[in-house]
py3Dmol code that shows the C-alpha trace and the ligand (Angstrom):
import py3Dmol

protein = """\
ATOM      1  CA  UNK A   1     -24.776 -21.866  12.481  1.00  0.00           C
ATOM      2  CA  UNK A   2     -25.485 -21.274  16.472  1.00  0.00           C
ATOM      3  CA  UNK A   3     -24.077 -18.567  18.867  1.00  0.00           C
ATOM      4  CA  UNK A   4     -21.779 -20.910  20.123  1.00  0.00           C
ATOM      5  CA  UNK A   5     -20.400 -21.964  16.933  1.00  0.00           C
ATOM      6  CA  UNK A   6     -19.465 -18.566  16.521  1.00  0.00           C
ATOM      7  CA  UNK A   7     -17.480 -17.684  19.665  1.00  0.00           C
ATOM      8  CA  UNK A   8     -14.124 -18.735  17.061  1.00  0.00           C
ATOM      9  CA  UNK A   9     -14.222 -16.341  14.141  1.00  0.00           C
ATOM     10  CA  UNK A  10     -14.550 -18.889  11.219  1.00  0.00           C
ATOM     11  CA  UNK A  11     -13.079 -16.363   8.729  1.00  0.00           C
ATOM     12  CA  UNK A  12     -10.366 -15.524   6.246  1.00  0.00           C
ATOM     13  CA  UNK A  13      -7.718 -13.140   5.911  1.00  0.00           C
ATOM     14  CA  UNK A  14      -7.831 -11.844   2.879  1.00  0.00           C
ATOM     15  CA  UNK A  15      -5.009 -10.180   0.834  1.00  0.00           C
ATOM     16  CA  UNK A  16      -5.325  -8.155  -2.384  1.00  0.00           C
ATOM     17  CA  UNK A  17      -3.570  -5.057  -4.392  1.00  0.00           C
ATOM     18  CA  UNK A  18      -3.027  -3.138  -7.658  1.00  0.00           C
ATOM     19  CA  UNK A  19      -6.809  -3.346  -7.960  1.00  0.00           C
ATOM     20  CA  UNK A  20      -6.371  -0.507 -10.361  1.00  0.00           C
ATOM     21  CA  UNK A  21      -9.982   0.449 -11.120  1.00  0.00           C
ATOM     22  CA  UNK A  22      -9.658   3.087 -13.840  1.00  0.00           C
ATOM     23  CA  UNK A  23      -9.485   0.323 -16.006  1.00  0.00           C
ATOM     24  CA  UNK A  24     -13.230  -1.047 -16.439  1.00  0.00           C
ATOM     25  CA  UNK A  25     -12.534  -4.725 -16.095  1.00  0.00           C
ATOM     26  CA  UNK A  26     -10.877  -4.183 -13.289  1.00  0.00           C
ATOM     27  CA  UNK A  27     -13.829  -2.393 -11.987  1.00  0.00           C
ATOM     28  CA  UNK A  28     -16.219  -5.138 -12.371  1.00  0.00           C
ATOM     29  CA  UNK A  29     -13.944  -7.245 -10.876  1.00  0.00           C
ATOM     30  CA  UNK A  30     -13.822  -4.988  -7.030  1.00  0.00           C
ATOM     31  CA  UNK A  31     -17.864  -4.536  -8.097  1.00  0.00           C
ATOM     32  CA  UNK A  32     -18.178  -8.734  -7.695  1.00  0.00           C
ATOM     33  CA  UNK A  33     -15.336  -8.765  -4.749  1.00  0.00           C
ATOM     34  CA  UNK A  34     -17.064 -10.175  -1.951  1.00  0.00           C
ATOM     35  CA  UNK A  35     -16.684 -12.181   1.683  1.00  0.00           C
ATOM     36  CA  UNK A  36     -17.092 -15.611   1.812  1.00  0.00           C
ATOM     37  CA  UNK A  37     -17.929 -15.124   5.275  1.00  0.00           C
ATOM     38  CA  UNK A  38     -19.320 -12.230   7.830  1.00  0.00           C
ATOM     39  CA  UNK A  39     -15.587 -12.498   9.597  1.00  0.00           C
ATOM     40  CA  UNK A  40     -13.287 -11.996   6.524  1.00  0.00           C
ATOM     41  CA  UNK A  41     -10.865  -9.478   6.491  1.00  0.00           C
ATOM     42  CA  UNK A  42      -9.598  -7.897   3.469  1.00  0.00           C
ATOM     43  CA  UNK A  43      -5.966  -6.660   3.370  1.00  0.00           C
ATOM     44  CA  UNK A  44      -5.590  -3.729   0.227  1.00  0.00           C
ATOM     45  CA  UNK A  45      -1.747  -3.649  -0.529  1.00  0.00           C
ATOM     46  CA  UNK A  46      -2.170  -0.549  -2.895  1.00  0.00           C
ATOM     47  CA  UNK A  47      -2.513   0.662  -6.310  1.00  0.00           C
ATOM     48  CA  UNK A  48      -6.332   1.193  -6.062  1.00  0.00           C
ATOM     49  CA  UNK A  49      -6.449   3.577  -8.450  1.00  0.00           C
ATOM     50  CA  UNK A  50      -4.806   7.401  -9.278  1.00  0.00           C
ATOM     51  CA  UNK A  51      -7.417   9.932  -9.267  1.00  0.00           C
ATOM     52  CA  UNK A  52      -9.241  10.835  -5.752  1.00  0.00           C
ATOM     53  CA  UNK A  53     -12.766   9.530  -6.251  1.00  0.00           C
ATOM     54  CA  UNK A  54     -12.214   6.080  -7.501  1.00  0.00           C
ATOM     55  CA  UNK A  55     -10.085   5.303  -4.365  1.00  0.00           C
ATOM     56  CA  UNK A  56     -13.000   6.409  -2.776  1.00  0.00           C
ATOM     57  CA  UNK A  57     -15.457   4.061  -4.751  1.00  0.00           C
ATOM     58  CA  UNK A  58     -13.690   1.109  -4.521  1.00  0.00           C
ATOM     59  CA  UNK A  59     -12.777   1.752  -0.674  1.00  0.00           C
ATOM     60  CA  UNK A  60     -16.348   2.831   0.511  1.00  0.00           C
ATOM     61  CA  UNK A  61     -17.606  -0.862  -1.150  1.00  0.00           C
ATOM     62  CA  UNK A  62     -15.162  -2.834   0.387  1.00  0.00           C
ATOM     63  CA  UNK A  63     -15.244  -1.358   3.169  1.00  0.00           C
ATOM     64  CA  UNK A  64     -18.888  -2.029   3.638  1.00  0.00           C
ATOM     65  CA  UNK A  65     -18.477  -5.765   2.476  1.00  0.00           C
ATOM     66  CA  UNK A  66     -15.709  -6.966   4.654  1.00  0.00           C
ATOM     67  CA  UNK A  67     -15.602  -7.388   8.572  1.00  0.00           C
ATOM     68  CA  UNK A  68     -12.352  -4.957   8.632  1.00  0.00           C
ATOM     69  CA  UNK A  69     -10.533  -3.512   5.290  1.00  0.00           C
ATOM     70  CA  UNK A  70      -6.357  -2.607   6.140  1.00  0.00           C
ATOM     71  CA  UNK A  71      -5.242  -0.228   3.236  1.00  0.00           C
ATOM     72  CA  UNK A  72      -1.696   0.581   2.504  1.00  0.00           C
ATOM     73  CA  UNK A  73      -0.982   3.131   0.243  1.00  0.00           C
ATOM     74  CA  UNK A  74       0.835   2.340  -3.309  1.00  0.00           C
ATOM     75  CA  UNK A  75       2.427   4.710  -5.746  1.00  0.00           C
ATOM     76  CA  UNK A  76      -0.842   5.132  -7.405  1.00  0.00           C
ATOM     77  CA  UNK A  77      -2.880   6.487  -4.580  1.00  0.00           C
ATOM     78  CA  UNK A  78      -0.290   9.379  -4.116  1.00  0.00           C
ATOM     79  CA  UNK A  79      -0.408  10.695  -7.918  1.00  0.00           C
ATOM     80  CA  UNK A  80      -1.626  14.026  -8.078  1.00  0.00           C
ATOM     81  CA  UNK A  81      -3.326  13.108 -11.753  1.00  0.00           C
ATOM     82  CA  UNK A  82      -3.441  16.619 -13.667  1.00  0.00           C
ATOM     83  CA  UNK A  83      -7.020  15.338 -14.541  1.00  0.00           C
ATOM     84  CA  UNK A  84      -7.836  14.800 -11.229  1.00  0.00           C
ATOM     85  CA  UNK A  85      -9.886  17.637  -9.739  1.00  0.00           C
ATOM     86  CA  UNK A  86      -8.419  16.537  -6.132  1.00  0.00           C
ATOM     87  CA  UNK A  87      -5.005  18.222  -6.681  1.00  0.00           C
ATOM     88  CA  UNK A  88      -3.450  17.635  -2.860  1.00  0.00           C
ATOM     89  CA  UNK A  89       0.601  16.744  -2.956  1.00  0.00           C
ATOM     90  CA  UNK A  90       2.488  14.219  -1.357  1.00  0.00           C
ATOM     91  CA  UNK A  91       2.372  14.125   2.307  1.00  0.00           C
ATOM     92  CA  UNK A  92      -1.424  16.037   2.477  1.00  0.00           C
ATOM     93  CA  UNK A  93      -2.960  14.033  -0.400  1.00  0.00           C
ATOM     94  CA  UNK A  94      -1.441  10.582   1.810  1.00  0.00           C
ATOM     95  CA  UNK A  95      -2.766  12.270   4.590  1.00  0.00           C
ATOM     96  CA  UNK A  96      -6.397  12.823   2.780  1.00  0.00           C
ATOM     97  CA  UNK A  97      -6.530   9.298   2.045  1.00  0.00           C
ATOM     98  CA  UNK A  98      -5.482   8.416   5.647  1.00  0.00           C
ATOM     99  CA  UNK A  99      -8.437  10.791   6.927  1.00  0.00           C
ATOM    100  CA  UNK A 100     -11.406   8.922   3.943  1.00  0.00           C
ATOM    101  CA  UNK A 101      -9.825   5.246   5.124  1.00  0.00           C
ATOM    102  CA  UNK A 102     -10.737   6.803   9.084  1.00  0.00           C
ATOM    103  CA  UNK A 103     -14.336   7.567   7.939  1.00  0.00           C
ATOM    104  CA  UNK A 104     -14.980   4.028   6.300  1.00  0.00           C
ATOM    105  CA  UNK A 105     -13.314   2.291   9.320  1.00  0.00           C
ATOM    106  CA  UNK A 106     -10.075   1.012   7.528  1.00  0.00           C
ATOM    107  CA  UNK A 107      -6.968   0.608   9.204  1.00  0.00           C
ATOM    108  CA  UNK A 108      -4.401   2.733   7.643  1.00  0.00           C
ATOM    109  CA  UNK A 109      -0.177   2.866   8.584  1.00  0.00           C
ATOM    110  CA  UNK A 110      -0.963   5.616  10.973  1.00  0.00           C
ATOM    111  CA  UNK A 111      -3.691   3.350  12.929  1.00  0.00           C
ATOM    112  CA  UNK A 112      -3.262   0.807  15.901  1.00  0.00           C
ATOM    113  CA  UNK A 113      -2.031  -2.516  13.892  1.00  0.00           C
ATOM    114  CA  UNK A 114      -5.687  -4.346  14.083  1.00  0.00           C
ATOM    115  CA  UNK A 115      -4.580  -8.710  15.645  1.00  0.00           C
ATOM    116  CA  UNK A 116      -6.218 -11.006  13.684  1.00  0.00           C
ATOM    117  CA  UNK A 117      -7.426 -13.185  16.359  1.00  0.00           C
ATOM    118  CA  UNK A 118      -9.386 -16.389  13.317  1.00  0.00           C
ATOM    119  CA  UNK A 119      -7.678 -18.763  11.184  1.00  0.00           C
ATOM    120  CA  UNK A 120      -3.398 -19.064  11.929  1.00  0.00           C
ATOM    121  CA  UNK A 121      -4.239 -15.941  14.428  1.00  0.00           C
ATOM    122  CA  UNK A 122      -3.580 -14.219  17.005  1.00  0.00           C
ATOM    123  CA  UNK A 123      -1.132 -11.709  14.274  1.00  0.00           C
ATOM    124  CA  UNK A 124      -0.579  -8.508  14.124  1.00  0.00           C
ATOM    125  CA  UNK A 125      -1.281  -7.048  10.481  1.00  0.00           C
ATOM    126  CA  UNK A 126       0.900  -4.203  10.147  1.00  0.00           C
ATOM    127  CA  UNK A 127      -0.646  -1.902   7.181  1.00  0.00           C
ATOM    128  CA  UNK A 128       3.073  -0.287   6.231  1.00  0.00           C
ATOM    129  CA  UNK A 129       4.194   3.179   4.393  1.00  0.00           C
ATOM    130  CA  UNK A 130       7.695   3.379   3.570  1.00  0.00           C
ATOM    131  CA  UNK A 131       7.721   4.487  -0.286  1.00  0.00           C
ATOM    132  CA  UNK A 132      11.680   3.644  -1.995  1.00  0.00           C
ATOM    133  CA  UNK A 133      14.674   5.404  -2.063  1.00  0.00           C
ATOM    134  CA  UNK A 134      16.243   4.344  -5.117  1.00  0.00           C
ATOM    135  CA  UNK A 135      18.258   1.536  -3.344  1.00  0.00           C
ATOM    136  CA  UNK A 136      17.479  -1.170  -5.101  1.00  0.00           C
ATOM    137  CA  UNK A 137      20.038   0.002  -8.055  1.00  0.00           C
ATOM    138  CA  UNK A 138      19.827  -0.454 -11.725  1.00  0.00           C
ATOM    139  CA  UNK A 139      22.235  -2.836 -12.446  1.00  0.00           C
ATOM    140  CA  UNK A 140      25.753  -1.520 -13.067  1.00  0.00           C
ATOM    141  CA  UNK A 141      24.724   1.492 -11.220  1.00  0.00           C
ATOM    142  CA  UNK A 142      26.446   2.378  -7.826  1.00  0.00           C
ATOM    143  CA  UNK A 143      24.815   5.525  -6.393  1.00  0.00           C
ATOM    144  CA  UNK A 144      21.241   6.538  -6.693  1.00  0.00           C
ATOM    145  CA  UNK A 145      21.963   9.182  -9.802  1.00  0.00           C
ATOM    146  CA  UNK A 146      23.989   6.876 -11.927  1.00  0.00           C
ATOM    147  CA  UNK A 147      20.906   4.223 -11.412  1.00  0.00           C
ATOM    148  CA  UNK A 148      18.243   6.775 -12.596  1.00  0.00           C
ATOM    149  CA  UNK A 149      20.506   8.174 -15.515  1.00  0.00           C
ATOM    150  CA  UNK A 150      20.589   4.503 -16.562  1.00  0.00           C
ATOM    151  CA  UNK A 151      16.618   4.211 -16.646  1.00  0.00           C
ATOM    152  CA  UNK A 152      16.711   7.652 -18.327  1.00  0.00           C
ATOM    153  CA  UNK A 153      18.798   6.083 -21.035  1.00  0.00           C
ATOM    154  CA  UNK A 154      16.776   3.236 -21.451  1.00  0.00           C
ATOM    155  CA  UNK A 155      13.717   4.960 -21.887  1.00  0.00           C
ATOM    156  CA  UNK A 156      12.292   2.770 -19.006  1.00  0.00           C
ATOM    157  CA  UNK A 157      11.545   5.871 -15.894  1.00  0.00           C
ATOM    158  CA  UNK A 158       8.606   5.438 -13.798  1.00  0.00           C
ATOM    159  CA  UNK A 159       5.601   7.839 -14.225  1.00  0.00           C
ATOM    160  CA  UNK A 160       6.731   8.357 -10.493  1.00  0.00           C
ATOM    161  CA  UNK A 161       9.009  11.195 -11.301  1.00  0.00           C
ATOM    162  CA  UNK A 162       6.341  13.096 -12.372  1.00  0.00           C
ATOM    163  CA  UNK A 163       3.023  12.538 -10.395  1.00  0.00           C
ATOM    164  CA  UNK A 164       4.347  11.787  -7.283  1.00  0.00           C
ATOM    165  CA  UNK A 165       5.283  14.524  -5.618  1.00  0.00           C
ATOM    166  CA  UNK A 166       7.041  14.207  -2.229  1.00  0.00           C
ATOM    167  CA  UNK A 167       6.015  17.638  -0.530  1.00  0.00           C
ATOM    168  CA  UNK A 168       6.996  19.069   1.829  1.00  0.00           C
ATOM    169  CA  UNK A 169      10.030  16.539   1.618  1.00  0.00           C
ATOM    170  CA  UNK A 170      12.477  17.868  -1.141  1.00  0.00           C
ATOM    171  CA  UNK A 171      12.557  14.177  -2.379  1.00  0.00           C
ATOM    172  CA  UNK A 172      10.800  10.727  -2.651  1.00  0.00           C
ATOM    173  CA  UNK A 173      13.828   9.434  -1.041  1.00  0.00           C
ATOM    174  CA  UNK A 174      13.734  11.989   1.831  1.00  0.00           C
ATOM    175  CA  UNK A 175       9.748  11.149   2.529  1.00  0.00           C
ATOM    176  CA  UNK A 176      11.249   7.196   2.580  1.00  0.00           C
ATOM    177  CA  UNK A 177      13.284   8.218   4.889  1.00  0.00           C
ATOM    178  CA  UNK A 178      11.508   9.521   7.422  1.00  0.00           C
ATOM    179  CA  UNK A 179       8.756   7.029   6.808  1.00  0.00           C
ATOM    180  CA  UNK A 180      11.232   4.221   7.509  1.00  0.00           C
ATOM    181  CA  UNK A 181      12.308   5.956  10.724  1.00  0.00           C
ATOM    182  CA  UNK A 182       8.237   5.983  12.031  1.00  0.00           C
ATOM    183  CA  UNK A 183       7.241   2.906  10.656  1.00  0.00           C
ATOM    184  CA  UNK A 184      10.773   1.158  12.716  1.00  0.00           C
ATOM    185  CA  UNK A 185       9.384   3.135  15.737  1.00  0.00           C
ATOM    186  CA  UNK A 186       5.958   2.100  15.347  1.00  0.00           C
ATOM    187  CA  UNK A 187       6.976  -2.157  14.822  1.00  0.00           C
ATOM    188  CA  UNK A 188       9.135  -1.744  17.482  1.00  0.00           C
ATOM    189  CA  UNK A 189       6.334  -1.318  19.829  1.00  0.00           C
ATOM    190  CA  UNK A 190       4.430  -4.377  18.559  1.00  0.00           C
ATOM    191  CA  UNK A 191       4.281  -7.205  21.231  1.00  0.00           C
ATOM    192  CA  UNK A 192       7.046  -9.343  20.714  1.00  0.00           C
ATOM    193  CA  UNK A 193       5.095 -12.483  21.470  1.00  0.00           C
ATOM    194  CA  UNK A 194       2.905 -12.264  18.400  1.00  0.00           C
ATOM    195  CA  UNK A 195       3.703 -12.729  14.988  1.00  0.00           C
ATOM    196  CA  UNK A 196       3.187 -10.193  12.306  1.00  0.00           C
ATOM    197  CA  UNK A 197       2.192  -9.552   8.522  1.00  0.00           C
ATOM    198  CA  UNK A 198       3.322  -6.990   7.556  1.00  0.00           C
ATOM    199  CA  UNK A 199       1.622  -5.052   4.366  1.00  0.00           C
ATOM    200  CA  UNK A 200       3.292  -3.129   1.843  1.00  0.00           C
ATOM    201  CA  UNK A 201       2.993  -2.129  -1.700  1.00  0.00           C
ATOM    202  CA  UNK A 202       7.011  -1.257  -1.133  1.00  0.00           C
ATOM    203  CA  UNK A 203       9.343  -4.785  -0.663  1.00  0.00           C
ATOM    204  CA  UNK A 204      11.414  -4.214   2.119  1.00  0.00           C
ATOM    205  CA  UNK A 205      14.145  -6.347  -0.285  1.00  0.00           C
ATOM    206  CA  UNK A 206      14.864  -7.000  -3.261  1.00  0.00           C
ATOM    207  CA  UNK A 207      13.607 -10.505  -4.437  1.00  0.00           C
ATOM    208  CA  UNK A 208      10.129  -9.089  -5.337  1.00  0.00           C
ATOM    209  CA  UNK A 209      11.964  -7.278  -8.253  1.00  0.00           C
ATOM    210  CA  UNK A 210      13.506 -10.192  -9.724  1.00  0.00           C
ATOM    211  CA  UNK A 211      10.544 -10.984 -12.027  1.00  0.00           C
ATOM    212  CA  UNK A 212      10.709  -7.425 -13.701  1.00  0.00           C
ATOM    213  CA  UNK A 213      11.163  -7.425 -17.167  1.00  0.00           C
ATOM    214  CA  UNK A 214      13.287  -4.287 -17.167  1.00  0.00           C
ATOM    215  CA  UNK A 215      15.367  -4.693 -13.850  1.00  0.00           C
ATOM    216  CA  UNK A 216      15.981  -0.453 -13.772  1.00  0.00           C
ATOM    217  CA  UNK A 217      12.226   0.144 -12.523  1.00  0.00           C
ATOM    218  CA  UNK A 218      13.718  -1.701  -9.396  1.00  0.00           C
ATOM    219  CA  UNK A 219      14.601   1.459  -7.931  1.00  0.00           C
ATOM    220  CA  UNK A 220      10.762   2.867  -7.763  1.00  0.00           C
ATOM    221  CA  UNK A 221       9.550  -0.091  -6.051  1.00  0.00           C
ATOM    222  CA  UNK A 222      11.045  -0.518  -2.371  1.00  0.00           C
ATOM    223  CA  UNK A 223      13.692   0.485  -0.127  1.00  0.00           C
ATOM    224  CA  UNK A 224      16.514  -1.701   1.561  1.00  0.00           C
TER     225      UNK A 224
END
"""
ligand_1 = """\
1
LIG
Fe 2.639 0.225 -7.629
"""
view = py3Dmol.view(width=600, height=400)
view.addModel(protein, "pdb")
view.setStyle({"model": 0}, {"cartoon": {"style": "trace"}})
view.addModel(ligand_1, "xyz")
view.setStyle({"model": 1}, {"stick": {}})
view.zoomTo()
view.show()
């Protein structure tokens, strides 16, 4: 291909999550994950993996294999993993993660939202953190403790409620809160002339959560 041939990106954008690398197949998987071109981007929706250093793994080699990596954190990510000898809560272990995404180059929430300017471009990808807030209800539930006595009931409770710790916040709901207020304040200052996608491991409705096979573990997956 020639110089001038290249003056239009002739890449991809990319999309991927719950690469979940703890489990080994998984792992070989992100190990053979690579561009198909020098100008693909790779979007990472979340769910990389739980404990500190395989984030870190799997990050570091994407982030050296694709033209620009966007990260947005899942549940996973923000366990603290009692085997994990990174034991940082909540807000400072999302912050952590924010600060190891700055040192590989990936755009994180808390980043200018990169415009992918090659293929159905210019858009503005819009990494997003806005957790859930136990809106989307277990059915026949009306308020948010009704809907998690139901999943208590059932047996069906995400491991949420006990790795993922919302400090300093006093709740997951109250960290959704406020991250709903920034991340409003931060699309509202996006360029209204461009389109956006916008990333998240947390559906900003419900339809995402039809296909679950028990429809209580709504409630840990979004906010409305
Ligand atoms: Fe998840």
């Amino acid at each position: 291909m020639s110089d001038k041939d290249r003056t239009v990106p002739v890449g991809k954008l990319l999309a991927v999550s719950d690469l979940h690398v703890v489990y080994d197949d998984n792992r070989t998987l992100v190990e053979k994950l690579r561009p198909a071109s020098d100008d693909d981007w790779l979007i990472v929706a979340g769910d990389v993996a739980e404990k500190y250093a395989d984030v870190e793994w799997a990050m570091r080699l994407l982030s050296g294999r694709f033209s620009r990596v966007i990260w947005a954190p899942g549940n996973h990510e923000l366990w603290t993993h009692p085997q994990d000898p990174c034991e940082l809560r909540g807000e400072e272990r999302y912050l952590r993660l924010v600060r190891l995404c700055r040192e590989l180059g990936i755009s994180t929430p808390e980043d200018p939202y990169p415009v992918w300017r090659g293929d159905g471009g210019p858009v503005v990808v819009a990494p997003l953190f806005v957790l859930y807030d136990y809106s989307f209800l277990a059915p026949g539930a009306t308020t948010k403790e009704e809907s998690l006595r139901l999943a208590h009931e059932s047996g069906v409770v995400c491991s949420d409620e006990y790795f993922l710790h919302p400090d300093p916040y006093p709740s997951r709901d109250a960290w959704c809160r406020s991250r709903v207020e920034e991340t409003e304040r931060r699309l509202s200052a996006v360029d209204p002339s461009l389109p956006t996608v916008l990333v998240s491991h947390y559906p900003l409705v419900r339809d995402p959560t039809r296909v679950l096979h028990y429809p209580q573990f709504a409630q840990w997956c979004g906010t409305s």
